[in-house]
N, C-alpha and C positions, 0 to 999 in steps of 0.2 A: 504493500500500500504506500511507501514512501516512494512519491516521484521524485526525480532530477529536474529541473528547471533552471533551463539557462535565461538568464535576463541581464542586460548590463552589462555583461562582461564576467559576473559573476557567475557560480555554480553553484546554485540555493538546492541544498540537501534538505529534506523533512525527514528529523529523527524523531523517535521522544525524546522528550524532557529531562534532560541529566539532571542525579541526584545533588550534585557534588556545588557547592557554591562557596566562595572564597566571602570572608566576613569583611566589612570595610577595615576594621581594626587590624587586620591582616595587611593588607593591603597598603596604608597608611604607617610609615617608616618615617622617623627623623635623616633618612637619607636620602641626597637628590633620587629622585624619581625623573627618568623622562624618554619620551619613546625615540629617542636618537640618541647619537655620539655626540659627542662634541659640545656639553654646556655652559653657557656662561658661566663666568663668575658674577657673582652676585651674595652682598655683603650684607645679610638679614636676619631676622630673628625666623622669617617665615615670607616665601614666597610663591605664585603660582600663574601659570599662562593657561591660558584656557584658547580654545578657538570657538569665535562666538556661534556659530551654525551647528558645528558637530556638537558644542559643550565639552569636549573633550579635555583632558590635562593632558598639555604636551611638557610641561616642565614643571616638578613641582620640590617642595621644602618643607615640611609640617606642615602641610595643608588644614590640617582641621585643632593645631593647635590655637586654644583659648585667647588671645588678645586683646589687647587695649583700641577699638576701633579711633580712637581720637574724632576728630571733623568727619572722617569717612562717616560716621553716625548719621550726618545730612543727607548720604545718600537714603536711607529710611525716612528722615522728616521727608525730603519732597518725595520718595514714591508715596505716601500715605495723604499729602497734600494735591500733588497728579490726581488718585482715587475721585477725593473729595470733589474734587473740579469737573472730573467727566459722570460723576455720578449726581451733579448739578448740584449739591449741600451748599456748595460755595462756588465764586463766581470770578473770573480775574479782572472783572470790574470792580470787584469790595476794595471798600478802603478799610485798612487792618488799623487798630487802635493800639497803641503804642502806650503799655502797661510801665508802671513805677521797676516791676523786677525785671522785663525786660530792659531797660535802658540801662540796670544794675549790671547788669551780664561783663563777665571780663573777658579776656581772651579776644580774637579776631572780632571785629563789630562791623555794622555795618554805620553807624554813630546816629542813629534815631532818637527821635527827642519825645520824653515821656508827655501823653495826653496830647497829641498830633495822630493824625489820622494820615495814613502810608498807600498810596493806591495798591492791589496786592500784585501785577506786573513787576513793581518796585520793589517790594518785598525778595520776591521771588530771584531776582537778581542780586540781591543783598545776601539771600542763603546761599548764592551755588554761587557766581564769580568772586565776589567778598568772601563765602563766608562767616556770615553775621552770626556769631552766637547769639544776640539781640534781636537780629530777623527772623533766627530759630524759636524762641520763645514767644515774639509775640504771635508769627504767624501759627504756633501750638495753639495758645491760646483763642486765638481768632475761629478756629478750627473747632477745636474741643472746650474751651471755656477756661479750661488749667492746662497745663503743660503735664500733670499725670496723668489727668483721662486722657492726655493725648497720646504718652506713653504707650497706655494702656493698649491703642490702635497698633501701635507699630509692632509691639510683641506680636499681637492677634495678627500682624500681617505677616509677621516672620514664621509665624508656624504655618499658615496658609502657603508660602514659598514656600517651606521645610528646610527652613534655616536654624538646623538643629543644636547646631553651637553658638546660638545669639540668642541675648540677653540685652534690652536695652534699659535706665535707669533716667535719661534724659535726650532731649532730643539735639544739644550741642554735641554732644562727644565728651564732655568734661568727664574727670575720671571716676569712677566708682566701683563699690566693692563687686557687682550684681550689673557690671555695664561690661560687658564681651563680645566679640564675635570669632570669626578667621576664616582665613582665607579664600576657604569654599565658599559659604555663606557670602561672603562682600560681591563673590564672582557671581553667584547665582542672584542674588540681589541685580546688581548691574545688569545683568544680560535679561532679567524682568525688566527690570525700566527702559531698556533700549527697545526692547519688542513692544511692553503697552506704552511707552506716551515716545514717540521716536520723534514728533514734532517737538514737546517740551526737553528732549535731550539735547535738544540742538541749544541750549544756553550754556551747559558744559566747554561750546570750543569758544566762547565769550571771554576775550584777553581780559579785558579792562571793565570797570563800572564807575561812574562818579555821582555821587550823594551827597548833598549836603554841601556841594561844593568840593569835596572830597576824592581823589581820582584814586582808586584801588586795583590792584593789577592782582589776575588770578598768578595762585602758586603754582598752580602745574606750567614749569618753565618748559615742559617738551611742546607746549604749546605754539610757541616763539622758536624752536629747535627744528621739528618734525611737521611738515605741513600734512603729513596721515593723520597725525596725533587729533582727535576731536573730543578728546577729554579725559579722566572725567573728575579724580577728587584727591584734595592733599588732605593731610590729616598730619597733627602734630602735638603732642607735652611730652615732658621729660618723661613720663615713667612711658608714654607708647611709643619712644623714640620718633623717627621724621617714615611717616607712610605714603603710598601712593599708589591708586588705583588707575590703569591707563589705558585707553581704549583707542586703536587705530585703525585703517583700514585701507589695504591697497589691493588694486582691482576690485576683484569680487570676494575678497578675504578679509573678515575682520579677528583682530585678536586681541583678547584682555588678559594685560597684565595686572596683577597686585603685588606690593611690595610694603612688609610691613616691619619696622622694627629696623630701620639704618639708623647709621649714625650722622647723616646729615643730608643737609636740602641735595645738597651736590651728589651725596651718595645714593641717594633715594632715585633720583633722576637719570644717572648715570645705569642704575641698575634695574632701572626701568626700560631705556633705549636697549639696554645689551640684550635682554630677554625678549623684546620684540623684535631686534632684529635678528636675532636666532630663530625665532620663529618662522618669518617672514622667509630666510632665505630655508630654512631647514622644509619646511613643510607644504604641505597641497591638503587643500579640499575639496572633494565632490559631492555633489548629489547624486547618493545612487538612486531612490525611486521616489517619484514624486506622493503627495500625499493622495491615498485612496488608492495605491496600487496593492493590486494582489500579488501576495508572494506565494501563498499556498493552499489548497483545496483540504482542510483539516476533516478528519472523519469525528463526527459526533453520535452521541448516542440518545435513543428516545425521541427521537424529537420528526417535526415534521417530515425533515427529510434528512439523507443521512449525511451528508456533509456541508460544509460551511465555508465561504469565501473570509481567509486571512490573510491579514496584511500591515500596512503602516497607516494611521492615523493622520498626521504629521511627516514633511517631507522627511526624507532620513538624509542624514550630513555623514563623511567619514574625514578622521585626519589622518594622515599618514605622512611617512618621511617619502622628499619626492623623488620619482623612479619607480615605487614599489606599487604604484596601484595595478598594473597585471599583475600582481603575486595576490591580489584579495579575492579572499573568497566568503562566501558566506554558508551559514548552515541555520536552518529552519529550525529549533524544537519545541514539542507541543505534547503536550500530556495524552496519554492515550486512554484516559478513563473521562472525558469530556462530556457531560452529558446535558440536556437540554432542560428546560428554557437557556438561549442563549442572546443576551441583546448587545447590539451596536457595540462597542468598544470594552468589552470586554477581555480582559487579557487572557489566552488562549496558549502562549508560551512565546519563546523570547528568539530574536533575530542575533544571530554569535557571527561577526567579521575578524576574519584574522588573514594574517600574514605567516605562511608557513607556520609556524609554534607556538606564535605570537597574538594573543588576543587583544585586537584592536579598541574592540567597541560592542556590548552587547544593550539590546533595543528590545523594549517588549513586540510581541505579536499581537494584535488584537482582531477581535470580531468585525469583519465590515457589513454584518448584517445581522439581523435579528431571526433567529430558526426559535420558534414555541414547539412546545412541548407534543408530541405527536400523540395516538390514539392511542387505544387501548392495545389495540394489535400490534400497531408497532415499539408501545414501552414492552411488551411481553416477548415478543420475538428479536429484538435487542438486548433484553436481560439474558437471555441464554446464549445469543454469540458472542455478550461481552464478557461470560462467566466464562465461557469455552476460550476467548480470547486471552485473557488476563492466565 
């Protein structure tokens, strides 16, 4: 019953379902990790390259070690303020109210004046090119009425991502006992906010802002270095060292880096370019199949009929070091005790791409269609070939 299926280029096998799965704690080494030769040096407490389409880690460093997110934290206040805006609660016509603790706020400001009313366009430019730990707080406030309830949203947003090692405490970044993220989390973060608000991301490649009279130049200096570079956030206090999250994109390739825990603006930057362009010259991605293609005709059981069209939901992306994509192959597996009701996107078993020995990339399977439950005759007459089966 397992067909071959050539598609792509690739040679999609239908197995079952292998027992055997590596735990992420396995997986996850305080040693570089990375799917080529040849890695940067890079001077961190914690770093990682992802490539934005596949999600892939092409280079990583304690990815999922606990850290101090510093300012990085903003990028949580504005995904949760993005939300509010397309969910229409708030509007980028409001003028935000400029609270007594806002104005108090130290660290990076965007220098707002207590009891002034801020159009929130303004604001918003105050949080992401400035910065503003002051634009942070009032536009919390603005938002949720305190800066805890507003908290409150960001955690509830980070477990909806599944950003399982973040912890948020305020929406500056200031340091606290209960305030964490890494690596991963900051990456998956990021590549949310590029996909839902791609038009509000575009204030990230925004050099400069002046307020108040005030002319403030963003910290990500690859800005000004790297015409790829389109953002996206610096982060910094002594105990979270100098961090930086970098997003660029040449051709049809985008890639994010994070880098947390240097010892300085220079090092942080320096070890950002080296990792992106390892990247860029090290790697390729393709589109194997677009979204709603079928990979494989899966046999189910009970149900109206006896097999089921599987496949990818979602385009599928792969990374690979370049040269090796004729060496990829793929293999189907899918449990062979599958039995009906089965609806739309149901996962069905998982899509394995490898490179000779090497597993690349593994992608669930899912349902591209819905099979109910079949009659009487056929749950009965399926209960005995799947007994004789098994």
């Amino acid at each position: 019953m397992f067909a071959k299926i050539a598609l792509i280029g690739l040679l999609l096998v239908s197995t079952p379902l292998a027992a055997q799965e590596q735990t992420q704690a396995e997986a996850d080494t305080n040693q570089v990790r990375s799917l080529a030769e040849g890695t940067p040096d890079v001077n961190a407490d914690s770093y990682l390259l992802v490539d934005f389409q596949s999600g892939e880690e092409l280079v990583s460093f304690n990815p999922t070690k606990r850290v101090e997110p510093a300012s990085i934290t903003k990028l949580m206040t504005a995904y949760v303020i993005y939300r509010e805006l397309s969910k229409g609660a708030i509007s980028i016509e409001d003028e935000v109210l400029i609270s007594q603790k806002a104005w108090e706020m130290k660290g990076s400001r965007m220098f707002v004046e207590p009891g002034k009313k801020v159009p929130m366009e303004k604001m918003l430019r105050g949080l992401i090119v400035q910065s503003g730990n002051d634009a942070a707080v009032a536009l919390a406030e603005h938002v949720a009425g305190t800066e805890t309830a507003f908290v409150q949203r960001m955690n509830e947003a980070a477990k909806e991502l599944g950003l399982m090692g973040t912890n948020y405490e305020n929406v500056s970044g200031w340091p606290g006992a209960e305030h964490y993220t890494t690596a991963r989390d900051i990456v998956t973060l990021t590549r949310a906010l590029i996909n839902d608000f791609p038009e509000r991301y575009k204030l990230y490649s925004e050099k400069e802002f002046t307020y108040n009279n005030i002319k403030q130049y963003n910290r990500n200096k690859l800005l000004w270095r790297d015409p790829s570079v389109d953002g996206v956030k610096t982060g910094h206090t002594e105990s979270a060292g100098y961090c930086l999250v970098t997003s660029a994109k040449r051709d049809n390739m985008r890639l994010i880096s994070v880098v947390l825990g240097a010892e300085s603006k220079s090092s942080r930057s320096e070890s950002s370019q080296r990792l992106l362009e390892f990247g860029f010259r090290t790697f390729e991605t393709h589109k194997l199949y677009k979204a709603g293609s079928v990979l494989s005709e899966v046999r189910i059981w009970q149900g109206e009929k006896p097999n089921i069209a599987a496949g990818v939901i979602d385009d599928l992306y792969v990374s690979l070091p370049k040269g090796r994509y004729d060496q990829l192959k793929g293999v189907v597996q899918f449990d062979k005790s599958i039995t009906a009701p089965i609806r739309r996107g149901d996962v069905l078993g998982r899509v394995v791409l490898s490179d000779q020995d090497t597993i690349l990339k593994e992608a669930p399977l899912f349902a591209l269609e819905d099979v109910s439950e079949g009659g009487l005759w056929r749950r009965v007459s399926d209960s005995v070939q799947k007994f004789f089966a098994d």
